[in-house]
N, C-alpha and C positions, 0 to 999 in steps of 0.2 A: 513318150512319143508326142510330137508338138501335132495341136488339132489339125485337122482337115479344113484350106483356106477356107474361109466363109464368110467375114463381115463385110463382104461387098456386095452379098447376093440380096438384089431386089427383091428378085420372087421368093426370098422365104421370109423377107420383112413383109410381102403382102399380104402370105397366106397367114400371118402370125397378125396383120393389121384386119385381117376380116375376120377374128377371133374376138375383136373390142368389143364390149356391149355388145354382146351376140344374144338372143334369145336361146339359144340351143341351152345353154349351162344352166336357166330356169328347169326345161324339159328333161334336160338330162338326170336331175335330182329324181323322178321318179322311178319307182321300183321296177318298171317294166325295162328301163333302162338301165338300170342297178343289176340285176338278175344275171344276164348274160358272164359278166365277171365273176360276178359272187352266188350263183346257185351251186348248191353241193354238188351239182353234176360236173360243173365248168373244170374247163382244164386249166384256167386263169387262176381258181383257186386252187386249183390241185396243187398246179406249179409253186404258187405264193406260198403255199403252205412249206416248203422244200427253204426256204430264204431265209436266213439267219436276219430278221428283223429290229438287233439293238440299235443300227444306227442306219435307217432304212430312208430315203430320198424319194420322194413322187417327182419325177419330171414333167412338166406342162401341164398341172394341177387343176389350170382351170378352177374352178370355186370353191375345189376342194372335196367334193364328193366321195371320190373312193377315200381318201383320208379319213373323213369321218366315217363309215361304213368301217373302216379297220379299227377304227378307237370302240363302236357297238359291239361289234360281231366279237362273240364270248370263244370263237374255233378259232381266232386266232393272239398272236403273244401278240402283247403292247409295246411297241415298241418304245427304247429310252429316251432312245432322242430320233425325232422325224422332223425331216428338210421339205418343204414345199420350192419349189422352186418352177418359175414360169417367166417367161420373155415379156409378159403383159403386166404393166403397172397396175392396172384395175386388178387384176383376176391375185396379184399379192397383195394388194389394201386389203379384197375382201377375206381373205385367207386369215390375215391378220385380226379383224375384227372379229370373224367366225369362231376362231381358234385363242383368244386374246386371252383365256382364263386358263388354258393348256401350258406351261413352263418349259414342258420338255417339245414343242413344237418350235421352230424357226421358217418364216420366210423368207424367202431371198427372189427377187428380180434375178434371172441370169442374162446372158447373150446372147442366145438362142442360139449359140452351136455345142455350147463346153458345159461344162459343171462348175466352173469356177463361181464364185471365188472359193469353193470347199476344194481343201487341203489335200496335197496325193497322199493314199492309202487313210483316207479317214471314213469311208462307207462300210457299212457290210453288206447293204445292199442296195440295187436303185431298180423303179419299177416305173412303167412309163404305159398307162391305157389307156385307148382310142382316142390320140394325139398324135404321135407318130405316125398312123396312118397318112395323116397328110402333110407331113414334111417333104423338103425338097430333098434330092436322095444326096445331095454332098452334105445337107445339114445331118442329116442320117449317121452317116458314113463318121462324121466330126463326134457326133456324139458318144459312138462306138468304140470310136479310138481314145477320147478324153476318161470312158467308165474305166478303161484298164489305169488309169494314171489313179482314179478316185477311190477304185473298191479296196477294199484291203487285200490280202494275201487268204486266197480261198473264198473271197467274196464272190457275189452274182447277182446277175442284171436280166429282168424279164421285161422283154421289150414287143409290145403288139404294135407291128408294122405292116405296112402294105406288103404284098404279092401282084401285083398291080406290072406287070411286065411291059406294057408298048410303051415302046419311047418315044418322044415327041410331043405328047398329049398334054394337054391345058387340067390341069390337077381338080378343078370346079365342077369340069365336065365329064370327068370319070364316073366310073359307078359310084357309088357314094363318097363322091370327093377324094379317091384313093391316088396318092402321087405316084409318080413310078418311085419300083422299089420291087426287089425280090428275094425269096426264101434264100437261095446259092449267094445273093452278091452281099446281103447279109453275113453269113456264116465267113464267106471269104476274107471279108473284112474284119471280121472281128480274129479270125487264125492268124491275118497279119499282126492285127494289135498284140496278139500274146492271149487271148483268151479262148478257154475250151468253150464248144458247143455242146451243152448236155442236151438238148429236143428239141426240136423245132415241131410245132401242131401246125399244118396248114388246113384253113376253114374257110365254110361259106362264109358270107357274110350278107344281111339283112334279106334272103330270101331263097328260092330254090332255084332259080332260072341260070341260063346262061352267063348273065351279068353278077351274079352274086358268086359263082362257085370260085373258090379258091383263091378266095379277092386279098383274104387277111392270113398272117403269120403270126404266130406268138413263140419266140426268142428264147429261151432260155442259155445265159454265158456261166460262165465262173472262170477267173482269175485264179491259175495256178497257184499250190502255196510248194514249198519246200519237198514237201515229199510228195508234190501228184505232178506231171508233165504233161502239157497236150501235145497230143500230136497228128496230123491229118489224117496218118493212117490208121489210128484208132477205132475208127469208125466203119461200120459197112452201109453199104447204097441204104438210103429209108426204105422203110415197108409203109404203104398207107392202109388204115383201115378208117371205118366209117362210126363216127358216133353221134348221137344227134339227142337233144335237149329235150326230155318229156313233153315240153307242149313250145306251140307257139307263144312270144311274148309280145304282147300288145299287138299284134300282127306284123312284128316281122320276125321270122324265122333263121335262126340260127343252129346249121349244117356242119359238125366238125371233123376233119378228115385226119387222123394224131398220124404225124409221119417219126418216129424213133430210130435211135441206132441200134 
């Protein structure tokens, strides 16, 4: 399926241009911001854990953070060969230096809609953490459609995106930066592409009020192989229940509501 149009769109080379030398990817390297992904409670890891990791793709990498975080962490497989891949020239130099001693790592610049230049059916898996949150939603959409050309047959793609529903909104001024984007138009798209929805987790996100509830989604796809079929009606309405993180981290709090088939 040919990407979702996108190399024309201003506003997602801007929100990708206020990523340049950004202070945030300093800040972000800390554990209180590490935590939320990778505490043994997170459903980030839960899911990650489910992911056939030999030929495993971080999209919008950023410095690299969660990449190394999976190269320490002894609870999860190594993978054989891992893709960085990000729209920002800076944020792959640094990846590359960081990682310069690592053989089975690769950087790649992409386009910030596809996964190109990787090969169809060369992934087993591709994972994408608080980045997507603030994409523009046709770059979203583009991506979703390009993972079913990339994964292989039975692969899957765990994608933390917005829940972030009013349209019209300036993506800066949202609750923490969250573009529009939501849980259904997600799942929609991706049943068009060809790929199943095994859970979507809808979560707070950075607090308990108003403005934080229900802000983020975390994805979970797979790409049909030969003997499994998706199909819409597979699934019954979600059920939500409430699960929530031992403690506060760093003071902000993280509320997770697991919505399942």
């Amino acid at each position: 399926m040919a990407s979702f149009p996108h190399k024309n769109s201003t506003i997602s080379q801007s929100i990708a241009d206020h990523w340049r030398k950004n202070p945030y990817y300093d800040r972000a390297e800390y554990e209180d911001w590490l935590q939320p992904f990778w505490d043994k409670e997170s459903d980030f890891l839960r899911i990650f854990r489910q992911l056939d990791a030999s030929y495993l793709v971080e999209l919008a990498c950023g410095h690299g953070r969660h990449t190394a975080h999976i190269l320490s962490d002894n609870r999860l497989a190594m993978p054989k060969h891992l893709v960085l891949m990000d729209i920002n020239a800076e944020n792959i130099e640094h990846c590359k230096e960081r990682f310069e001693s690592n053989s089975s790592i690769r950087c790649l610049q992409n386009d910030g809609y596809s996964f190109e230049p990787l090969a169809a059916g060369s992934a087993t898996a591709i994972f994408c953490y608080d980045a997507m949150v603030h994409f523009e939603y046709d770059c979203v959409i583009s991506y979703v459609q390009d993972a079913s050309r990339v994964l292989q047959s039975g692969g899957q793609a765990l994608f933390h995106h917005s829940n972030y529903t009013k349209p019209g909104s300036q993506w800066h001024m949202n609750p923490h930066s969250r573009n529009f984007m939501s849980r259904d138009l997600l799942s929609h798209v991706a049943h068009r592409a060809g790929l199943q929805v095994i859970e979507q987790v809808v979560m707070d996100w950075g607090g308990t009020g108003d403005r934080a509830r229900n802000l983020d989604c975390l994805t979970h796809l797979r790409k049909p192989d030969n003997t499994f079929q998706s199909h819409a009606t597979n699934y019954s309405k979600p059920r939500l229940t409430w699960l929530a993180l031992k403690h506060k981290l760093g003071g902000r709090g993280f509320n997770f509501a697991r919505s399942r088939p």
